[in-house]
N, C-alpha and C positions, 0 to 999 in steps of 0.2 A: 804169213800170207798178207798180201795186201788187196787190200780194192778189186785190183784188177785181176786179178789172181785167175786162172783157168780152169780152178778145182769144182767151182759151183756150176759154171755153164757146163762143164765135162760131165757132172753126174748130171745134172738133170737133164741134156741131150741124152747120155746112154739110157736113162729111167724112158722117154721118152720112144726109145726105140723098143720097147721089150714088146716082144712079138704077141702077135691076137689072133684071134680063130677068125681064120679066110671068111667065114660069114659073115664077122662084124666088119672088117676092110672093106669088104664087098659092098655092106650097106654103106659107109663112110663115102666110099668110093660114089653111088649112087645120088648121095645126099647132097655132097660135094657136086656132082655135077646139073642137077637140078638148079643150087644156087648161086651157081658159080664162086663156090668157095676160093678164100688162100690158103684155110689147112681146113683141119676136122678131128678134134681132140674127142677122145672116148675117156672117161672117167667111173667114177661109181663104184657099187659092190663086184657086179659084173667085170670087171678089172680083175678085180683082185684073184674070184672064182674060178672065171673063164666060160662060166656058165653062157650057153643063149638064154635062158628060163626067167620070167620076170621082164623089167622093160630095162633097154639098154638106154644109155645117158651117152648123149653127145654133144659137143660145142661144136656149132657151125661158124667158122670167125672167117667175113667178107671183107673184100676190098674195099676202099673208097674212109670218106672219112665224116657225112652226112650220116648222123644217126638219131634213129626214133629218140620223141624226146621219153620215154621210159624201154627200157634193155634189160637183158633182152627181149625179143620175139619166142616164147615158147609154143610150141606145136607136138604133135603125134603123128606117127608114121608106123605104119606093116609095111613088112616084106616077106614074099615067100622063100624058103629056103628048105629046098626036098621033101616038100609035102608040109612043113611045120612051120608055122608063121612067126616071125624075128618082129618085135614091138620096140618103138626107138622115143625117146622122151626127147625131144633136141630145142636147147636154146640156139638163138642165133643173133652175133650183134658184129660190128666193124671189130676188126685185127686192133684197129689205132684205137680205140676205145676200150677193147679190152687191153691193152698194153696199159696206157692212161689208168686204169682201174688199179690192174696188176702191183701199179707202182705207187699206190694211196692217192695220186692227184685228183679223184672222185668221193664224192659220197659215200660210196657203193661197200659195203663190209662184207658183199659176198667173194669175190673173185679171187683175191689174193687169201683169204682163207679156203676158202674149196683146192686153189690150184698149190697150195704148196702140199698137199696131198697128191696120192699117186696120180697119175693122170700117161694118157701115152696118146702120141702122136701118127693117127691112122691113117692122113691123108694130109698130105700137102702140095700147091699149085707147083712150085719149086725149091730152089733152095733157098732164095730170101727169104720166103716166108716160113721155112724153118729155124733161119736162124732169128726172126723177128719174134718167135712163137717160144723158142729157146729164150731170149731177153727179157721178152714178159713174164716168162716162168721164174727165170733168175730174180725180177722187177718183186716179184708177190712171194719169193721166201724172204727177201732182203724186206721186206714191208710188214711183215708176217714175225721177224724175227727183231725188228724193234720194236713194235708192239707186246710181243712176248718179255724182253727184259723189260720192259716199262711196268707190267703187267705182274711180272713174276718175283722173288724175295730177292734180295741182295745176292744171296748164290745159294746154289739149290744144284739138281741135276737138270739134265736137258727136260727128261721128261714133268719135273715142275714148273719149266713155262709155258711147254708146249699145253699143258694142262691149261694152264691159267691163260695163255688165249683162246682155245677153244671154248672153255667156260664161256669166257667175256663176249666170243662172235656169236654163240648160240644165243645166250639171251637176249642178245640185241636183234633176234627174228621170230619170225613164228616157228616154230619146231614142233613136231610132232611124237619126236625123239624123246625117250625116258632120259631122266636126270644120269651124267652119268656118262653120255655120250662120248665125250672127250675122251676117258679111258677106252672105250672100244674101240676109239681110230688110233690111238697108240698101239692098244694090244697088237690089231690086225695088219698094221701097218709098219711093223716091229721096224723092218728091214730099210724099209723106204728111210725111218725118221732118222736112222742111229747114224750119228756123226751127221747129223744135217745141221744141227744150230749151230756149230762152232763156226762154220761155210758162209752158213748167212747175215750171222752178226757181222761177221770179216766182210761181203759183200757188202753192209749195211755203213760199212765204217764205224764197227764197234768194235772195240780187242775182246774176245772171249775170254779172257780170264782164264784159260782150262786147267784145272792141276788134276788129274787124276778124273773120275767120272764129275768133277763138282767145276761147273761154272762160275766166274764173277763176275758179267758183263761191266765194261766199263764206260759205264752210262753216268754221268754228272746229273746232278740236283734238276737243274735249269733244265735240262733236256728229259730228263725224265720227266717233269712238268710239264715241256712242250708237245712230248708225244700224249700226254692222260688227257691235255686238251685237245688236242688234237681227234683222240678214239674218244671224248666226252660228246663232241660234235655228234661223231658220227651213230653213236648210240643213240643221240639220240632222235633220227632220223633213221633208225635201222629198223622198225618195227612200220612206222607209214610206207616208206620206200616198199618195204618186201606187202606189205597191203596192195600197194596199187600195182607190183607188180601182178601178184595174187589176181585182181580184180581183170587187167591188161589180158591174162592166159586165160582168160574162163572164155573170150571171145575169141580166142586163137588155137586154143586146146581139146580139139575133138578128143571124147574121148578122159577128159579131165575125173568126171568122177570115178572112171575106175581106175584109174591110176592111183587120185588119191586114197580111195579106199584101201587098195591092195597096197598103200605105200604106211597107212595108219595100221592097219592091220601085222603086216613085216615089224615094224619098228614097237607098237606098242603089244601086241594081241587082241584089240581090240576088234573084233568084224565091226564092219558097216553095210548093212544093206543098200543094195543100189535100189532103189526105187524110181519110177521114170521119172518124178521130179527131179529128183539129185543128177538123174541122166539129162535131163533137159535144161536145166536151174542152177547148177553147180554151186552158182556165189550163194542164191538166193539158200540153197540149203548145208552153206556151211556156217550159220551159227551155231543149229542146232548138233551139227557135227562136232563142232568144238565143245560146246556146251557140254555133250554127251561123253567124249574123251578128257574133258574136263574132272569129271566126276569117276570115271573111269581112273583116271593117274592117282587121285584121292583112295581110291578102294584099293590100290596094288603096291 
């Protein structure tokens, strides 16, 4: 395979089409037209389930190429849907800046690790921006997947790098997620992952190495170097970065504290009481919230 090869854009255009419950389209479709979107990616657990129950996860990615100087914009949204109401968590930032992201040109250590996970494509203005939205996706395994051999042992199996960059993007954020995480988006995501590194190293212009289940990426000294500095930078800028985003949503996120309750609660066990401060105050009352799931992770 080479470079240019049609294997990686092919699977993750079909991943991108696998069908969703007319409800969640619907909202997509609504969302999208609200801010005058170019697509409208649906991601998350809810993906995978199919579930409405819980809050649904969307990316709103606009035209234009002027973006807030911190991205995205997250907000909250209901919609009615036969008596039951559909709850939507949605960031929103430019098409060209999440591409730019996608493909490490930024800061940012969330995007091209979230999106080389499952993610499907609910809403698009037309074809460009499907196949713009295809690019970027191809852009953040290809980015995702030199980081991983940089990251991961000499040769090992897929799921040993993929491990070793999850590890490495979690802690470089706030998480609320038990230690561990990384195996759970393998486990669940068995299908999505298998035969994906060999795709993206090849996209990435790396030879996989493949003899059997064991990879050897053929990554050189110097450039393995290049990329640890590379992910050194951004480490360590990934815990401020995700602060101010954190601080950015608390003003734009109705609705923020019980999300994150209900999202700390899912992920660790931990309840959090909503009290009207935490409903009114959000930032102001997440020290004490961390403080408290702090001590909480220590007892379990």
């Amino acid at each position: 395979m080479s470079e240019g090869s049609p294997a990686l854009p092919g699977r993750i255009a079909a991943r991108l089409a696998v069908p969703v419950d007319p409800a969640i389209a619907a909202f997509a479709g609504a969302l999208a037209d609200a801010s005058g979107a170019r697509a409208v990616l649906f991601y998350g657990s809810n993906l995978r389930t199919g579930s409405l129950d819980g809050v649904l996860d969307f990316y709103i990615l606009l035209p234009g190429t002027r973006e807030a100087a911190i991205w995205p914009t997250v907000s909250y949204h209901e919609r009615d849907h036969e008596g039951a109401m559909l709850r939507a968590k949605v960031a929103t930032m430019r098409l060209t800046t999440f591409a730019r992201a996608a493909g490490g040109e930024t800061a940012d250590t969330t995007i091209w690790a979230r999106f080389v996970q499952p993610s499907a494509l609910v809403w698009t203005a037309d074809e460009a921006a499907r196949d713009d939205v295809i690019a970027a996706l191809v852009a953040a395994s290809a980015t995702a997947a030199r980081l991983a051999a940089a990251l991961g042992p000499a040769s090992g199996t897929a799921e040993d790098y993929w491990r070793a960059l999850f590890r490495a993007t979690y802690s470089a954020e706030f998480r609320v997620e038990k230690r561990g995480r990384e195996d759970d988006i393998l486990s669940v995501n068995a299908d999505h992952f298998a035969g994906l590194l060999p795709l993206a190293l090849d996209a990435a212009g790396i030879a996989p190495g493949l003899h059997g289940a064991i990879l050897t990426p053929g990554l050189m000294p110097a450039e393995r170097a290049r990329l640890l500095g590379w992910w050194k930078r951004r480490r360590r800028l990934g815990k401020p970065l995700n602060l101010l985003r954190l601080v950015k949503a608390s003003t734009t996120f109705e609705g923020a504290a019980r999300y994150a309750a209900w999202k700390i609660e899912r992920h660790t066990g931990m309840p959090v009481k909503i009290t009207r401060f935490r409903e009114r105050f959000p930032l102001l009352a997440a020290p004490q919230v961390l403080f408290d799931l702090w001590h909480h992770k220590r007892r379990t």
